[in-house]
N, C-alpha and C positions, 0 to 999 in steps of 0.2 A: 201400437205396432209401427216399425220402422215403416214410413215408406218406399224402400227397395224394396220390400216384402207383400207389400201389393199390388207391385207393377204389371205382373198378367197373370195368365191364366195356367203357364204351365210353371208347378212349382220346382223340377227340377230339369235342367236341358243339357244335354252335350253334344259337340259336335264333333267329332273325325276325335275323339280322345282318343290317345295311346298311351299306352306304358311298356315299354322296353328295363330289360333288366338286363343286366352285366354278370354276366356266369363265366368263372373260370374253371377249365375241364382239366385234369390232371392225365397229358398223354406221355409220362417218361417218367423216368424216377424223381429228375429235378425241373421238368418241364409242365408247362400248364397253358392252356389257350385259353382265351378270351372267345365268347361269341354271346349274343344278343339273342336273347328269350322273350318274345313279343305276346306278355300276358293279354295286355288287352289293345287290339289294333284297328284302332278306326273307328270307334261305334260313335252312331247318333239316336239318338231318340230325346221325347220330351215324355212328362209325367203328366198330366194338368193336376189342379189342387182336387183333394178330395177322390184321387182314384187306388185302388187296389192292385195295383201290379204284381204278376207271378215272373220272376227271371230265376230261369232254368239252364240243368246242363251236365254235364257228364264234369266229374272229378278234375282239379287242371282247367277249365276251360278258362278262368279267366272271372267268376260271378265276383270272390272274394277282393280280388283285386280291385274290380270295381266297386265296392262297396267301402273298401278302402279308400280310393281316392273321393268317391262322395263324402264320406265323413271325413277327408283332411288329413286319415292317416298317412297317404302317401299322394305324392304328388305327380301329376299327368304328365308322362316325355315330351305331348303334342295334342292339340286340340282344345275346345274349350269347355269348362262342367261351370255349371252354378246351378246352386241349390237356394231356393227363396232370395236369387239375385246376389247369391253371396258367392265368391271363389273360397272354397274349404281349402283349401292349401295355406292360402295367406292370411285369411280372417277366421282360420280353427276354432278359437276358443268363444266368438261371435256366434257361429255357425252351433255351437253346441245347444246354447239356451234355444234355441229349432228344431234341431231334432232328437230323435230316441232313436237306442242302437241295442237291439239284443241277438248275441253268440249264443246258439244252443249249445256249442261246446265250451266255452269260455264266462263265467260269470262278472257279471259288474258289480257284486254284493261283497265285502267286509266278510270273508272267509270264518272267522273267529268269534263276530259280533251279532246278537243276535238278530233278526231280521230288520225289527224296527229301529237299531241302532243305525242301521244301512242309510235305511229312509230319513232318518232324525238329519244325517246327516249329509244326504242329498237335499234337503229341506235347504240346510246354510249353505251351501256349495254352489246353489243354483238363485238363492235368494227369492223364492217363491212366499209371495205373500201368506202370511199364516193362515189366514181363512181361505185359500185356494188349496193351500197343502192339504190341509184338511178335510176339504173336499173333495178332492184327487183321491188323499190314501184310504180315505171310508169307502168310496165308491169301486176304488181296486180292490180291496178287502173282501166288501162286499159279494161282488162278482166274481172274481178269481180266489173266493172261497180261503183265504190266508188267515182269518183270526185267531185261529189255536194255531198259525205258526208261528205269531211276532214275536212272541220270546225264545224262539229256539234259535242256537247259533245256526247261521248256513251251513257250515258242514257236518249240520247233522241231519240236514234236510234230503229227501230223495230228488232223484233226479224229475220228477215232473213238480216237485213243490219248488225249488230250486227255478225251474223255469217261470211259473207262475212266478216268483218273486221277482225275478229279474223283467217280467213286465212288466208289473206295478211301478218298479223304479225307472222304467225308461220314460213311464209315463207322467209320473208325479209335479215336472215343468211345462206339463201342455206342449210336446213338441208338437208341431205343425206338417213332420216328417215320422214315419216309421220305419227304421230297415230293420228285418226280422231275418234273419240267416241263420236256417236252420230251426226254426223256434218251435217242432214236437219231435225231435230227432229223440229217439228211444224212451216216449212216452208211451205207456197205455192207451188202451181205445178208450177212456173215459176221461184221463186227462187229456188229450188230445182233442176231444168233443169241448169242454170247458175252455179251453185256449181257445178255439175257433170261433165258439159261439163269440166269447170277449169280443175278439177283433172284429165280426161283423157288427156287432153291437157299436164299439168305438167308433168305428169308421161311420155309421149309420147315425148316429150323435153329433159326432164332434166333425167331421167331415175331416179326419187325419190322413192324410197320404200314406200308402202302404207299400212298401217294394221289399216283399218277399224270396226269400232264395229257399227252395227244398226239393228235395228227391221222390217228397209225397206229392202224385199229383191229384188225390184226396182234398190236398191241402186246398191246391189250386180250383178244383171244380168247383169246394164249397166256398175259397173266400172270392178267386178272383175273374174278373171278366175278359181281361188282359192278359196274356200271356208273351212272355220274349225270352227265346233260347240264345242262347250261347256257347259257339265250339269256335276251339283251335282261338278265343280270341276275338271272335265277329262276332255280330247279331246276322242270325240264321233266320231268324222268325219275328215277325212282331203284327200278334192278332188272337183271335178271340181263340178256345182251346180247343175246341170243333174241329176248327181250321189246322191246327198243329197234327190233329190225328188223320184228317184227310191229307195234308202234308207228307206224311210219316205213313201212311194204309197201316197205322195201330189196330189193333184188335184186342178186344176186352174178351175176359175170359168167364164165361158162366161156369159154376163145379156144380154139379148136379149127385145127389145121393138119393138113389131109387131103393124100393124095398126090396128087389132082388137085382139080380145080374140080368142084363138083357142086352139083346142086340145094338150097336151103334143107336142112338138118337135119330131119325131124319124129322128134321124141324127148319123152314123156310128162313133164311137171312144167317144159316149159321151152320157148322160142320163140326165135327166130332174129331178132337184131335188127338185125346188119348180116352182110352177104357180101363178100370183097375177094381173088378166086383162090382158091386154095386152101382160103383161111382164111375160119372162120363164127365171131361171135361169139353164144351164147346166153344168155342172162338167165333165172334162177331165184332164187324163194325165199331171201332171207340167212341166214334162220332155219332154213333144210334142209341138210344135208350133201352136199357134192358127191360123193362116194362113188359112188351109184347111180347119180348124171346120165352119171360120166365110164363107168362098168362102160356102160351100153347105149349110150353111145355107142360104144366102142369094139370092140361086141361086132357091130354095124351097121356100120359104116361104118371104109374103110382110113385111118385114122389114122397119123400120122409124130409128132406133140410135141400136147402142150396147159397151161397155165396157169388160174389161177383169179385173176381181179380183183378184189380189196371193195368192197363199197359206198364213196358218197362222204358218209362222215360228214353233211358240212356240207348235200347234198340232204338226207338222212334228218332231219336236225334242221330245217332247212327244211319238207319235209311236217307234219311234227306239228306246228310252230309254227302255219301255215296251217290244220289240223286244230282248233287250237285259238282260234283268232279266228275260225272259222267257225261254233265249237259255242256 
């Protein structure tokens, strides 16, 4: 390993980065103005090595664009990034053999070619010794469940086999980084369980850095302990996700199906916020464990099934946004 790459402890830092972009608006048949679109303005944070990070946010805020200048696709207006001491803008293709990058909406797979054609050929691309490849692709296989896909070309794969593929290949050089953007957008609840177990496992293994971008905050409870929002461009938030929902006064929603119709619920720590037959939905606390709500409910009243809804990210970012152009 380079020695820039084990000079501390945090493996990715920025400070005061910006990205401004040059938009010309069309206000006349022949006329068009120039003005400046400040995706991402100002943000700092570090990562240390070996941590899970959830970075969130409403649609536009700015995640992608960061994730872009972390991997090199674009580069910073102002401010400083390195990632394992590297500047991604000037040292790109350095910067690769470190990390792994997977698009839930965009594949990094050989369209045409069958799975293992992808890998064979990320194998020579990256120069991975054959007995590590090896051990890499058996143990992706393995775990992300792929062996009756290797010979099917990707696009005849489904959209959650498809994703599992695209992990295995971000992984197969040992990056030292993960960025995951997006990575169970319109999966199943069983593929989605398989992906996540993976990445706790990985990360629990190999000790890979993880910065997460998704609109599941599923995603975040079960993989990450870190949490940082992003609106309009800033970091809004940066802490554990407890704290995001005391931030935000989020409220999870318990859906309750009783074996007949009955009056409102009254149950301590929680309110009844619609009624429909049977079925009451209650609202409680984000930041509390549904544990105790569903025990006396069910200890009260004839219950048949119930579910638990999360918050809507993008309200909770919403409130605090408001919280903060009001203070």
């Amino acid at each position: 390993m380079e020695p820039d790459l084990i000079a501390g402890p945090d493996l990715i830092e920025l400070d005061g980065v910006e990205k401004v972009f040059d938009v010309r608006k069309k206000t006349g048949f022949l006329r068009r103005e120039k003005h400046e679109v400040r995706a991402v303005d100002g943000i700092s944070f570090t990562v240390p090595r070996g941590e899970m990070v959830g970075y969130i946010g409403p649609n536009g805020a700015g995640k992608s664009t960061t994730i872009k200048m972390l991997t090199g696709i674009l580069t910073p207006s102002g401010g400083r990034l390195r990632v394992a001491g590297i500047d991604p803008s000037r040292e790109r293709t350095r910067l690769a053999r470190r990390i792994g990058v997977v698009f839930g909406q965009r594949t990094t797979l050989w369209w045409d070619l069958p799975l293992i054609d992808s890998y064979r050929l990320m194998h020579r691309m990256y120069r991975i010794p054959d007995a590590r490849y090896k051990e890499n692709l058996d143990r992706c296989v393995e775990l992300l469940e792929l062996a009756e896909l290797l010979d099917v070309p990707v696009r005849q794969l489904s959209l959650g086999q498809r994703m599992r593929g695209d992990i295995a290949a971000a992984l197969l050089h040992d990056p030292e980084v993960l960025y995951l953007d997006e990575p169970t957008i319109g999966l199943d609840v069983i593929s989605k369980a398989k992906v996540r177990g993976f990445l706790r496992d990985l990360n629990a293994e190999s000790g890979t850095t993880v910065l997460l971008t998704t609109h599941d905050l599923t995603d975040i409870e079960q993989l990450c302990k870190r949490v940082m929002v992003i609106d309009h461009g800033r970091l809004m938030y940066d802490g554990p996700l407890a704290g995001l929902h005391e931030a935000g006064e989020s409220e999870r929603t318990l859906v309750v199906d009783l074996e007949r119709e009955l009056p409102p619920l009254e149950v301590e720590s929680a309110r009844v916020v619609k009624v429909e037959g049977p079925r009451q939905w209650l609202a409680f606390p984000a930041a509390e464990s549904a544990a105790p709500l569903v025990a006396r409910v069910a200890e009260r009243y004839p219950m048949v099934d119930l579910s638990v809804r999360e918050p809507d990210i993008e309200a909770v970012i919403a409130k605090m946004y408001a919280d903060k152009s009001t203070s």
